[in-house]
MMTF fields as JSON, N, C-alpha, C and O atoms, coordinates in Angstrom:
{
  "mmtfVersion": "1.0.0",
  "mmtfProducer": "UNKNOWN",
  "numBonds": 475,
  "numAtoms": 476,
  "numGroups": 119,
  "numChains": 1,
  "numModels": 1,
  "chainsPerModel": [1],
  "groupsPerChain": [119],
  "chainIdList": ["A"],
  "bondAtomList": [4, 2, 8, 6, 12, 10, 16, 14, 20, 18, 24, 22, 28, 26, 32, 30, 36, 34, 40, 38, 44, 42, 48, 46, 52, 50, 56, 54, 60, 58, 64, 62, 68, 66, 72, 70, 76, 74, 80, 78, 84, 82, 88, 86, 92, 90, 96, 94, 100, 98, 104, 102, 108, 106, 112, 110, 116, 114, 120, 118, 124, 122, 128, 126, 132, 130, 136, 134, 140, 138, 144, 142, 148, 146, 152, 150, 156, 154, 160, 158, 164, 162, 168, 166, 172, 170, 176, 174, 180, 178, 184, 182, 188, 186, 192, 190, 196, 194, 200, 198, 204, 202, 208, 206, 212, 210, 216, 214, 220, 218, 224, 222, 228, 226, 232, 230, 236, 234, 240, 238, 244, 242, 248, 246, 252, 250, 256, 254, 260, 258, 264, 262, 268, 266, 272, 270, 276, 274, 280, 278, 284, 282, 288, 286, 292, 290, 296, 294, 300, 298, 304, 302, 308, 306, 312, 310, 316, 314, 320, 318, 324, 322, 328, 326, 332, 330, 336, 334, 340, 338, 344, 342, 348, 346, 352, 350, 356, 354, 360, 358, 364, 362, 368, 366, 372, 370, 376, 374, 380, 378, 384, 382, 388, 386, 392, 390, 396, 394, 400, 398, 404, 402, 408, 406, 412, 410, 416, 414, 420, 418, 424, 422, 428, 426, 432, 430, 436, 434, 440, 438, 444, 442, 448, 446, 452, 450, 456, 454, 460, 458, 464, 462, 468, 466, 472, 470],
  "bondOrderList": [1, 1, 1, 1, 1, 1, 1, 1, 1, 1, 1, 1, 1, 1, 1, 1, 1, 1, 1, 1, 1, 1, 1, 1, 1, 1, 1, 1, 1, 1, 1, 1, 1, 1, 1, 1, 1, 1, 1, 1, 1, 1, 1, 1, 1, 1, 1, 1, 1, 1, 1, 1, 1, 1, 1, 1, 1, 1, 1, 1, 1, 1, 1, 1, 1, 1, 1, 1, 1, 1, 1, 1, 1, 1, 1, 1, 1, 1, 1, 1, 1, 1, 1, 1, 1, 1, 1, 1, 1, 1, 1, 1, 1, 1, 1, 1, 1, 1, 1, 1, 1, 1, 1, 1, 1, 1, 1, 1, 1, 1, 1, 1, 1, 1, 1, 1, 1, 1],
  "groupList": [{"groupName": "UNK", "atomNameList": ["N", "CA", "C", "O"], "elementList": ["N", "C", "C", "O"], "formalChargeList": [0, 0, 0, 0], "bondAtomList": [1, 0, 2, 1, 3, 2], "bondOrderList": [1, 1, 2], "singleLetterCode": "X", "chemCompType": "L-PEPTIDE LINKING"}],
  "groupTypeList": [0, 0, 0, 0, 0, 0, 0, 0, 0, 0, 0, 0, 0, 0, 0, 0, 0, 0, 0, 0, 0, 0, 0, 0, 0, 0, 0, 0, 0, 0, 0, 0, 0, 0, 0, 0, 0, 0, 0, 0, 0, 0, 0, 0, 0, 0, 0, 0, 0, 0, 0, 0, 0, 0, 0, 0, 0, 0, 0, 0, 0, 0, 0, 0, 0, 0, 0, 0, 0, 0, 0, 0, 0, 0, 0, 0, 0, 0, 0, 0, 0, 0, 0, 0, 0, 0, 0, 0, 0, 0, 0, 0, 0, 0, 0, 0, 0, 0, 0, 0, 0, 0, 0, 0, 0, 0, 0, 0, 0, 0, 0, 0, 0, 0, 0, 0, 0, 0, 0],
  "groupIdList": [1, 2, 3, 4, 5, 6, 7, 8, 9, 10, 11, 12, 13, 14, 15, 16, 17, 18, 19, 20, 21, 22, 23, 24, 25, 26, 27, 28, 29, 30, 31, 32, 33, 34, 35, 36, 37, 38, 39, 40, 41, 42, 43, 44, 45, 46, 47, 48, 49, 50, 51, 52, 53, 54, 55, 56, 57, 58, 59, 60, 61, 62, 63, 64, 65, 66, 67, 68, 69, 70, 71, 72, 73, 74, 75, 76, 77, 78, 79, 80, 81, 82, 83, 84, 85, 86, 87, 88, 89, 90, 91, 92, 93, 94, 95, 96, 97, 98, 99, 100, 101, 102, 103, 104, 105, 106, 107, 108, 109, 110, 111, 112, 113, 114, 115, 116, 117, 118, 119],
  "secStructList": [7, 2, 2, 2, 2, 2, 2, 2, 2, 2, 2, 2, 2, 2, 2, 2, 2, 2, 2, 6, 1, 1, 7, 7, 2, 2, 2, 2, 2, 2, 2, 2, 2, 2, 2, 2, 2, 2, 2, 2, 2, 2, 2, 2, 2, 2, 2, 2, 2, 2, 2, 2, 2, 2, 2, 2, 2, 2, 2, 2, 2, 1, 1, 7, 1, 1, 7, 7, 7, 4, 4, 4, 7, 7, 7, 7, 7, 7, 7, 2, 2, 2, 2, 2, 2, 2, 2, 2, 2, 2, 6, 6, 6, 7, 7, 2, 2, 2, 2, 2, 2, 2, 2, 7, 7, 7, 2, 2, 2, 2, 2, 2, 2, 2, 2, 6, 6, 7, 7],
  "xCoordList": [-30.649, -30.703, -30.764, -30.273, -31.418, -31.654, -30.465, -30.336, -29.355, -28.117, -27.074, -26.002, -27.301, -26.702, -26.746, -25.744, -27.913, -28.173, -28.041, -27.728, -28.435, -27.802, -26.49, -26.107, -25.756, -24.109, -23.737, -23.159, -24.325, -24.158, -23.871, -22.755, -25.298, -25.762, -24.831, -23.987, -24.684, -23.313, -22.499, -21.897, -21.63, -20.186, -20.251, -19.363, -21.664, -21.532, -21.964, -21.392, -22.409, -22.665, -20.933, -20.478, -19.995, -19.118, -18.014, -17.284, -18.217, -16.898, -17.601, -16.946, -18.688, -18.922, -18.219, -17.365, -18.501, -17.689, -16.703, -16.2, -16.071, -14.57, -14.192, -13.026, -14.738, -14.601, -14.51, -13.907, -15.176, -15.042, -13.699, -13.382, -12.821, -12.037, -10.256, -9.102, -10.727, -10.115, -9.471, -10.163, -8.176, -7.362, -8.003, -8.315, -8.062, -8.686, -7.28, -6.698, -7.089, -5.667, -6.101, -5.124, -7.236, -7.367, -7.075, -6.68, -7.347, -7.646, -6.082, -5.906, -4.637, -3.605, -2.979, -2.482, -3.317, -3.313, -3.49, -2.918, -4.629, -5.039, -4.786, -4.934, -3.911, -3.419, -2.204, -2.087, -1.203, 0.153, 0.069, 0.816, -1.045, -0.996, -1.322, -1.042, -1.984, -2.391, -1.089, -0.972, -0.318, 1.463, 2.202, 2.798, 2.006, 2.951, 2.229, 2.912, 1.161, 0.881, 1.137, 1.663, 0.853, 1.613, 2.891, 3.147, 3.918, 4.919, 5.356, 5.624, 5.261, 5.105, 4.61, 4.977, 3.467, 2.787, 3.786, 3.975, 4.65, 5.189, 6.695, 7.431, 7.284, 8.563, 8.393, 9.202, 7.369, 7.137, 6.153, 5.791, 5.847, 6.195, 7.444, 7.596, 7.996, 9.712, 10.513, 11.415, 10.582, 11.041, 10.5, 11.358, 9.118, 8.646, 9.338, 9.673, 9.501, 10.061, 11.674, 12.286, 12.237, 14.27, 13.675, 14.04, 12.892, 12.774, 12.503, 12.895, 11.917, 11.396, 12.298, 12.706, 13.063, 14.199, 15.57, 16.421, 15.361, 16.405, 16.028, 16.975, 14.984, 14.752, 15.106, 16.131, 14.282, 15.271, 15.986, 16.0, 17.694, 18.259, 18.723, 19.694, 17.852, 18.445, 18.21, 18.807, 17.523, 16.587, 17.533, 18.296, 17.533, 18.52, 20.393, 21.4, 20.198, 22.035, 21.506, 22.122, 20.733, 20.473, 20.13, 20.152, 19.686, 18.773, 20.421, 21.403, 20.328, 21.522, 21.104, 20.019, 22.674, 21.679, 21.402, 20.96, 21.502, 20.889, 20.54, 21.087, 19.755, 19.453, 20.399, 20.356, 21.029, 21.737, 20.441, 19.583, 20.679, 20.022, 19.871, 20.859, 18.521, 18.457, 19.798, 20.361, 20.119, 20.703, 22.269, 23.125, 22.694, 24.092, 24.172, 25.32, 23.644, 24.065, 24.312, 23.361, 25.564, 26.249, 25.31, 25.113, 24.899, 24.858, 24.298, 24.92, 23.043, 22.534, 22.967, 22.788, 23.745, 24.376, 23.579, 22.637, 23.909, 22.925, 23.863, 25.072, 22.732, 23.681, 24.172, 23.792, 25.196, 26.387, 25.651, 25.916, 24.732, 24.201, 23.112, 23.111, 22.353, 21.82, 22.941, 22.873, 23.68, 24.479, 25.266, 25.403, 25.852, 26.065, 25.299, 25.701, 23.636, 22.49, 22.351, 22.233, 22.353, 22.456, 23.713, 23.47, 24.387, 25.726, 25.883, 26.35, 25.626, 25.093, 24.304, 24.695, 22.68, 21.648, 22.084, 21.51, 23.183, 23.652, 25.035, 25.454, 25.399, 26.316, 25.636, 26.247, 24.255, 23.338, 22.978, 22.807, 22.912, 22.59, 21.421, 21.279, 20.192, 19.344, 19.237, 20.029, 18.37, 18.051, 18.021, 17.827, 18.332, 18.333, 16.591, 16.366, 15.864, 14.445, 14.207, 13.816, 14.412, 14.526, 15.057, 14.57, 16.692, 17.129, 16.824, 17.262, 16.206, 15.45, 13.914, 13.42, 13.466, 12.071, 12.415, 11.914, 13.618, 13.825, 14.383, 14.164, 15.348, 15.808, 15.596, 16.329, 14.215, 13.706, 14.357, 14.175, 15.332, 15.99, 15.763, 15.258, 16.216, 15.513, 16.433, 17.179, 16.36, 17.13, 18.37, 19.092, 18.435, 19.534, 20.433, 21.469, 20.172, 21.341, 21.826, 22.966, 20.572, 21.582, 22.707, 23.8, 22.258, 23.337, 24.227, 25.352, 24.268, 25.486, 25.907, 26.931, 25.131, 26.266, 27.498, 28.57, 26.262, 26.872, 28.419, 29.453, 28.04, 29.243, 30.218, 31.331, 29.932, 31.296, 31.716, 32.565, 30.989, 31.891, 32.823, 34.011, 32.505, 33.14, 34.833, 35.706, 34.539, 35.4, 36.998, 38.015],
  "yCoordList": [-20.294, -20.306, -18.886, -18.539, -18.106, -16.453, -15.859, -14.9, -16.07, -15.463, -15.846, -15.258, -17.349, -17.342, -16.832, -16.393, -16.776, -16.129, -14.594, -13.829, -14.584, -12.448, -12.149, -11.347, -13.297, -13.463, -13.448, -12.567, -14.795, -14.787, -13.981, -13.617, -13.321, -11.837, -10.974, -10.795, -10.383, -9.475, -9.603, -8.553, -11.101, -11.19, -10.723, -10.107, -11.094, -11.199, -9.624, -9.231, -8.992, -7.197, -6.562, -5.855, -7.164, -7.122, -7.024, -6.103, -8.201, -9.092, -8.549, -8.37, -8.254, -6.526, -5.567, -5.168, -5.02, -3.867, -3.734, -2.716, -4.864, -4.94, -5.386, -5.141, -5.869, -5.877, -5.074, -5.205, -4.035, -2.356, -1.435, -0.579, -1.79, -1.264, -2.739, -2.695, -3.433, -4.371, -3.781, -2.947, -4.101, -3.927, -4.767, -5.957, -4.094, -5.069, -5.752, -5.147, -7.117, -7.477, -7.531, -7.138, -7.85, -7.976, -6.417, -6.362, -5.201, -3.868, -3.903, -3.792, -4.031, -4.038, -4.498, -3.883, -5.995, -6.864, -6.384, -6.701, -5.438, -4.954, -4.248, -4.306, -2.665, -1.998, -2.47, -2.288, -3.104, -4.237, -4.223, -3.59, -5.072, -5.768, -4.585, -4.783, -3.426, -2.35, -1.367, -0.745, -1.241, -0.372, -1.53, -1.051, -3.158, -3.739, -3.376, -2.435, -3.453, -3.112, -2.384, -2.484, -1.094, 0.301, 0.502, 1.073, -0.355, -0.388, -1.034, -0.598, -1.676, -2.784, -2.418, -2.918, -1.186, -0.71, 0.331, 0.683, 1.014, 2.484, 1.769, 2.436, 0.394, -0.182, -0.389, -0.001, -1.014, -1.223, -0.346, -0.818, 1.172, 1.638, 2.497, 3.186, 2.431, 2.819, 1.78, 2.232, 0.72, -0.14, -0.002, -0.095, 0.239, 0.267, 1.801, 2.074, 2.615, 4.024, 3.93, 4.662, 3.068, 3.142, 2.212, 2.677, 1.067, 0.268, 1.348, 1.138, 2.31, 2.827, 3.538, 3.753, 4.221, 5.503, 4.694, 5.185, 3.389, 2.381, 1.882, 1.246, 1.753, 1.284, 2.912, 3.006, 3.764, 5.189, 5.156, 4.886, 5.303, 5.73, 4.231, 4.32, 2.784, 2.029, 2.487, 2.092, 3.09, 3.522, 3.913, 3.343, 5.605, 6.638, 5.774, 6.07, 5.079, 4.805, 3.941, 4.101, 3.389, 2.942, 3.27, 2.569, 4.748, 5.575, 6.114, 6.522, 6.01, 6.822, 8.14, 8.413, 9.206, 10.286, 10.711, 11.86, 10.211, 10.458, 8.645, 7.736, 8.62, 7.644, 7.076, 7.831, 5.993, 5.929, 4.939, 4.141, 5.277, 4.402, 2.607, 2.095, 1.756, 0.552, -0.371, -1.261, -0.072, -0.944, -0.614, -1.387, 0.571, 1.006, 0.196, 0.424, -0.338, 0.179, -1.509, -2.274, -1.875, -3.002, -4.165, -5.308, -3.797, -4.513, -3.779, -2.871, -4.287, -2.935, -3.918, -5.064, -2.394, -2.499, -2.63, -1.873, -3.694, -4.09, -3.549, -3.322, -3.357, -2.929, -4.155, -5.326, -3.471, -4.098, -5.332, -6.5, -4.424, -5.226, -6.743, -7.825, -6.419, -7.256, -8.384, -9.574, -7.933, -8.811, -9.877, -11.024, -9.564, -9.974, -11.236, -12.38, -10.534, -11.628, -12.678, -13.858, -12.453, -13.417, -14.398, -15.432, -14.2, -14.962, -15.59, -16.727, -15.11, -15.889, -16.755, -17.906, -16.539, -17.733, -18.669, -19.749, -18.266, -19.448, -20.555, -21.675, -19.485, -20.482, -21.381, -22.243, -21.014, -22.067, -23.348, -24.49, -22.805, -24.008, -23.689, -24.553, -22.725, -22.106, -21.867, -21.206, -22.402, -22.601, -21.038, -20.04, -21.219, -19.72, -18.927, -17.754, -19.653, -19.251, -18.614, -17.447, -19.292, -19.087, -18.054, -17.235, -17.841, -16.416, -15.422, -14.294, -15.612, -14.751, -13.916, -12.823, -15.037, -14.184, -13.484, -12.435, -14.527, -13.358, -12.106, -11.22, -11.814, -11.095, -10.001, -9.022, -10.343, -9.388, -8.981, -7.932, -10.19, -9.876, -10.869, -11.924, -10.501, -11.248, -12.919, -12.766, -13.734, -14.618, -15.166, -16.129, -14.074, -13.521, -13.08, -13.713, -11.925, -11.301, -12.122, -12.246, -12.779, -13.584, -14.522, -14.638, -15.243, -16.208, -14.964, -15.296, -13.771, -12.922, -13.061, -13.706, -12.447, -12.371, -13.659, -13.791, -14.423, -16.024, -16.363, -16.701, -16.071, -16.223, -15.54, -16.016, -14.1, -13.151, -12.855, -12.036, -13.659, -14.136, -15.463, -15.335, -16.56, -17.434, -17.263, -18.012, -15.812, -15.766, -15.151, -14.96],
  "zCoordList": [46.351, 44.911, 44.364, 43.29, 45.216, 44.687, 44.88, 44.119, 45.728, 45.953, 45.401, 45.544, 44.374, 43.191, 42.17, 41.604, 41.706, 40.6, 40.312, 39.4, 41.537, 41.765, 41.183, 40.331, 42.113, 42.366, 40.565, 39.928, 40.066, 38.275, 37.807, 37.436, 37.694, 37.472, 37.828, 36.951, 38.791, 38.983, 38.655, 38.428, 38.285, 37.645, 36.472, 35.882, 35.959, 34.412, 34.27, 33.254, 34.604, 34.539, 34.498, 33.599, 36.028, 36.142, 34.769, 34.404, 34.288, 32.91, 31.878, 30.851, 31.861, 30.52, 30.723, 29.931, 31.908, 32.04, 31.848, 31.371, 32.208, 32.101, 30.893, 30.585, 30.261, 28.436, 27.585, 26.52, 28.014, 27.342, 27.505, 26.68, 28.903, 29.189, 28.787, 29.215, 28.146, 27.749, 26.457, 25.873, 25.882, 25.356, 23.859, 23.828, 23.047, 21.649, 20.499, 19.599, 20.949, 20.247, 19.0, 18.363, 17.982, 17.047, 16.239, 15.075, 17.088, 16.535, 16.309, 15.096, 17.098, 17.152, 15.586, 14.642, 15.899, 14.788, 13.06, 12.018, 13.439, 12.25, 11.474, 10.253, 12.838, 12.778, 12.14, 10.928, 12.848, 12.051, 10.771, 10.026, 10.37, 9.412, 7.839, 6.657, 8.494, 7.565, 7.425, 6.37, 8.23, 8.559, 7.223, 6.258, 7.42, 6.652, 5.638, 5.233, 4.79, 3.455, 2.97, 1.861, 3.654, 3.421, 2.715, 1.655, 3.914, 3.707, 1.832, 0.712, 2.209, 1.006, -0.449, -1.513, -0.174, -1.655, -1.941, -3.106, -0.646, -1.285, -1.556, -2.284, -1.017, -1.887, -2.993, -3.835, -3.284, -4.707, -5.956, -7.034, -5.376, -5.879, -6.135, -7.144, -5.5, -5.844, -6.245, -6.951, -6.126, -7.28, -8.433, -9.311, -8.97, -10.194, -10.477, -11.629, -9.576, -10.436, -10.582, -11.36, -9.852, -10.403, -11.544, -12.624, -11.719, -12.999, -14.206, -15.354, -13.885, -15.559, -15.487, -16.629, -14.514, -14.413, -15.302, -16.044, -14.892, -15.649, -16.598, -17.062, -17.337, -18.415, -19.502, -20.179, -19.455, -19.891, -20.059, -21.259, -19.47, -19.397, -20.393, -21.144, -20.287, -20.938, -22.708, -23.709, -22.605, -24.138, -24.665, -25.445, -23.986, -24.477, -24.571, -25.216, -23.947, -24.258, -25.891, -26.944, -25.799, -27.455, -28.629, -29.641, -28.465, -29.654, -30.397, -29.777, -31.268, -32.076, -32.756, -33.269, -32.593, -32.589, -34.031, -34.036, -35.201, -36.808, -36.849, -36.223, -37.546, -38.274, -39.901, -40.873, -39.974, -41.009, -42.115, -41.738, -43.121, -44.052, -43.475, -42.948, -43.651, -43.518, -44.253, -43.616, -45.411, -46.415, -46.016, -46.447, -45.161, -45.403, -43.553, -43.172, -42.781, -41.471, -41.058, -40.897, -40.939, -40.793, -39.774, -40.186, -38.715, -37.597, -36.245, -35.693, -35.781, -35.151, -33.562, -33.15, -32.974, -31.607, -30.709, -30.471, -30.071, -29.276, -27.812, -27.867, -26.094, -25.375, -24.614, -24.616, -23.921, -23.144, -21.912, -21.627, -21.479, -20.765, -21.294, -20.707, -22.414, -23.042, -23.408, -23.1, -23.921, -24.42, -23.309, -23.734, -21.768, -21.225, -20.939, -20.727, -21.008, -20.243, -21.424, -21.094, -22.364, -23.291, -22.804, -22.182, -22.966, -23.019, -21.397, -21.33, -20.484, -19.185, -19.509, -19.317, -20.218, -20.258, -21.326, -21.465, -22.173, -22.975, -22.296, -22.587, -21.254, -20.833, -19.62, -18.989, -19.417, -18.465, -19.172, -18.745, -20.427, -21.221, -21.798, -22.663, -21.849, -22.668, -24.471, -25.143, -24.83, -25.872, -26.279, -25.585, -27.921, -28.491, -28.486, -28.185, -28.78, -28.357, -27.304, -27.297, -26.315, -24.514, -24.25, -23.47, -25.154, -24.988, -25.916, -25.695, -26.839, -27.851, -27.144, -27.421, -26.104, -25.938, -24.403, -23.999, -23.488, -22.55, -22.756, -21.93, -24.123, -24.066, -25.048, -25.183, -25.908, -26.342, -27.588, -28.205, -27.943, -29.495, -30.128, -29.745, -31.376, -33.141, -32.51, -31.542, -32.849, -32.661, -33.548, -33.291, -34.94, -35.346, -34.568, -34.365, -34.014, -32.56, -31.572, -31.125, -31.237, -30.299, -30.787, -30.233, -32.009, -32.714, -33.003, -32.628, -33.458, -33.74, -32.338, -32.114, -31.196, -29.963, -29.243, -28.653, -29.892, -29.173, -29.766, -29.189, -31.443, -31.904, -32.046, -32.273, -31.921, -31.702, -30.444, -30.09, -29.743, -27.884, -28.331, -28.032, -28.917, -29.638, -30.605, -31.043, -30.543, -31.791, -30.945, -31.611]
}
């Protein structure tokens, strides 16, 4: 009975030791999983910087360079691209509302765009 328990005893002194010199999969794991976040925070911050680099450049193609009087100025130009997305979400079948609040115009404009694609 005493030369079991020794025996116990020694394995288990043994399978410590050897636990220390054991490979830690969770530390790996962790490591992984902290590389993908990384990854992931510095794409999206570079998607958020071509988004504002593109929203700019969407500005400036819209700013006109004097201001004409409110009462003299026919019809305010809306851009190329707006106008496209309109006229896509109306040919989905989207309500003028729907394309008024995705697209960030009066819902005047859009009935102007809708109908001078119409015309």
């Amino acid at each position: 009975m005493t030369i079991l328990i020794i025996s116990l005893l020694s394995l288990a002194a043994l399978l410590f030791i050897l636990s220390f010199f054991q490979k830690d999969r969770y530390k790996t794991l962790e490591k992984d999983v902290e590389e993908l976040s990384m990854k992931f925070l510095q794409e999206n911050y570079t998607v958020k910087k071509r988004l504002k680099v593109l929203e700019e450049e969407l500005l400036m193609d819209e700013t006109p360079v004097f201001q004409a009087p409110q009462g003299n100025s026919p019809k305010k130009k809306v851009h190329e691209i707006v106008r496209n997305q309109v006229l896509a979400l109306h040919a989905q079948g989207m309500g003028l509302e729907q394309i008024a609040n995705q697209s960030a115009l009066p819902i005047r404009d859009v009935q102007d765009i809708i109908k001078d694609r119409s015309v």
